[in-house]
N, C-alpha and C positions, 0 to 999 in steps of 0.2 A: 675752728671748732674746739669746743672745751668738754674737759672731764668730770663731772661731778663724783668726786671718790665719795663725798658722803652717802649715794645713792646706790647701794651695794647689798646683796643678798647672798646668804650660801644657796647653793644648786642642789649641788649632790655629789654624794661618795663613790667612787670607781673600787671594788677589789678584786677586779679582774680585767688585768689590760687586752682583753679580744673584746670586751662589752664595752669599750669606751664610744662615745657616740662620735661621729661626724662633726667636725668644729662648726660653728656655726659663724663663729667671731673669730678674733686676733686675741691672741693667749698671751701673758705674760706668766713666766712659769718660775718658779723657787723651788732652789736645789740646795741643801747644806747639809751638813752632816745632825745625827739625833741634839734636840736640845740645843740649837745652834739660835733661836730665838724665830724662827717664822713666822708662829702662829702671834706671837707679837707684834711683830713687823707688820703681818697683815692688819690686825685690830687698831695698829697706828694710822698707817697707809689709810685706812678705810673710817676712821674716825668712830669704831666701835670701842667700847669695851669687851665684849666676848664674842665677837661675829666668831672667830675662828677659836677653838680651845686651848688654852695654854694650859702647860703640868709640867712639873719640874722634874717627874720623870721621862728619863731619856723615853724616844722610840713611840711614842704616843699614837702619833700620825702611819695608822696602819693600810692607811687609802690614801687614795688620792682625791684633793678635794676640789671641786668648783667654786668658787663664786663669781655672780654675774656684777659689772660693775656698771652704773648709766647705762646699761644695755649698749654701752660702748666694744667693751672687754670682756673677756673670762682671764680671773686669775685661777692661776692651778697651782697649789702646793703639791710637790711631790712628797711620797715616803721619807724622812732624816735617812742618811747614811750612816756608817762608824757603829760607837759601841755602843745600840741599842740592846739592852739584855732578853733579849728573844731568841727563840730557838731556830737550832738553822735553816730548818725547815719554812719556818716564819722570813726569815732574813731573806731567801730564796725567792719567796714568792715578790718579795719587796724588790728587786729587781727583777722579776719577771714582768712586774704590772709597772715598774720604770722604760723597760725595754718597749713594754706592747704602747706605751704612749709614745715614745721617742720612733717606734718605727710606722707608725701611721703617717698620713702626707695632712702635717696640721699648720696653718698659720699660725706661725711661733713666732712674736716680733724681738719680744725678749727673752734671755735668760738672768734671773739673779741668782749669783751665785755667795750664798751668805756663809761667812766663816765669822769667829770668835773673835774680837779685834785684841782678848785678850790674851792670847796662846798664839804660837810657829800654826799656821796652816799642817792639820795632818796630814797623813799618807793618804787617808780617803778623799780630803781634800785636793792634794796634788793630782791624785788620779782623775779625779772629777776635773780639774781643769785643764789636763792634758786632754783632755774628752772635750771639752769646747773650743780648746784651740782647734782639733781636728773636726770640730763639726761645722759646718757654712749657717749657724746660725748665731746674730747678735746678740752677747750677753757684757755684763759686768759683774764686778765684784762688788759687795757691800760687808762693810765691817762691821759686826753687831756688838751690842751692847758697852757701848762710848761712853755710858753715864758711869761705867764699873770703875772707868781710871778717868785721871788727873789730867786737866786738858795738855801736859806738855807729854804724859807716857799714851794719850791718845794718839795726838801729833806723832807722835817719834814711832809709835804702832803703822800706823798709816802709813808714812812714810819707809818705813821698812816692808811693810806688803806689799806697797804702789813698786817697791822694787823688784822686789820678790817676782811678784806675777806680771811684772814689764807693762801694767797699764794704772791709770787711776785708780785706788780705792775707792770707796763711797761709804764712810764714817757714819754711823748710823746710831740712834737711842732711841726707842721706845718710848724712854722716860723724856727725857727732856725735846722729842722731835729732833733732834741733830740729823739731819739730812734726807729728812722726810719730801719737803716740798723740792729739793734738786730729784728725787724719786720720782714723786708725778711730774715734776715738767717734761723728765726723758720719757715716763712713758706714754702722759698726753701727745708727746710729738711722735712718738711712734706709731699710736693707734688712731690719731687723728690724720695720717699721712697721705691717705689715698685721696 
């Protein structure tokens, strides 16, 4: 069975995690810190130009979003993490409505977990992946924004994170597609697996 990523719609905005509905599908979910490139990621992934909003200010992504994909999947962007400039009170509720998704009982096949390929993994970052190592559910790492450096300080990025976090990277651009389609064949084999 195959995936049509081109066949994709937004859903709808969560900003309170006790109102999230009942999964209906197999969720692939994205976790990074503010301005880490998601909502790129997704517009690539899905072959939109603006399905999901980009803004180059941090912290945008104040909900949590749906889209349905071939009515195969739901992807779900969660809230950025880090230095979103919002009040704490705001910040709060951002991991309240991370927690109320993470503690319902959902078909989660994936997690991506997207950091900067151009920067050390933050402290929000490492925390977030000591969080997956300890959770039983399947994720990976993807390296954003690959088209920003030179294919040999990509290489040499990548290969210091693949070390860093003791697994594969997955090198990623927006711009040029770099590791777009290894993206959907993991998650076509994941969500086509039953």
């Amino acid at each position: 069975m195959t995936v049509n990523f081109n066949n994709a719609a937004f859903v709808t905005s969560y900003f309170d995690g006790r109102k999230i509905d009942r999964p209906k599908k197999p969720e692939i979910v994205l976790v990074g810190r503010s301005n880490v490139g998601k909502s790129s990621l997704i517009n690539k992934l899905l072959n939109r130009k603006s399905l999901a909003r980009v803004s180059s200010t941090p912290g945008k992504t104040i909900s949590l979003n749906y889209y349905d994909v071939d009515g195969k999947f739901d992807l779900v962007d969660l809230p950025g993490y880090g230095f979103a400039k919002r009040p704490k009170t705001e910040q709060a509720a951002w991991g309240k409505l991370t927690e109320g998704y993470f503690s319902a009982d959902r078909d989660i096949r994936l997690i991506l977990m997207l950091v900067d390929l151009r920067h050390p993994p933050s402290k929000d970052d490492e925390v977030m992946f000591d969080w997956l190592m300890q959770s039983e559910t399947l994720f990976t790492v993807v390296a954003t924004k690959a088209d920003k450096l030179n294919k040999t300080d990509t290489k040499k990025n990548t290969e210091a994170l693949s070390r860093q976090f003791g697994i594969n990277v997955i090198p990623f651009s927006s711009l040029t597609g770099m590791g777009c389609e290894e993206l959907r064949q993991i998650i076509t084999d994941l969500v086509t697996a039953d």
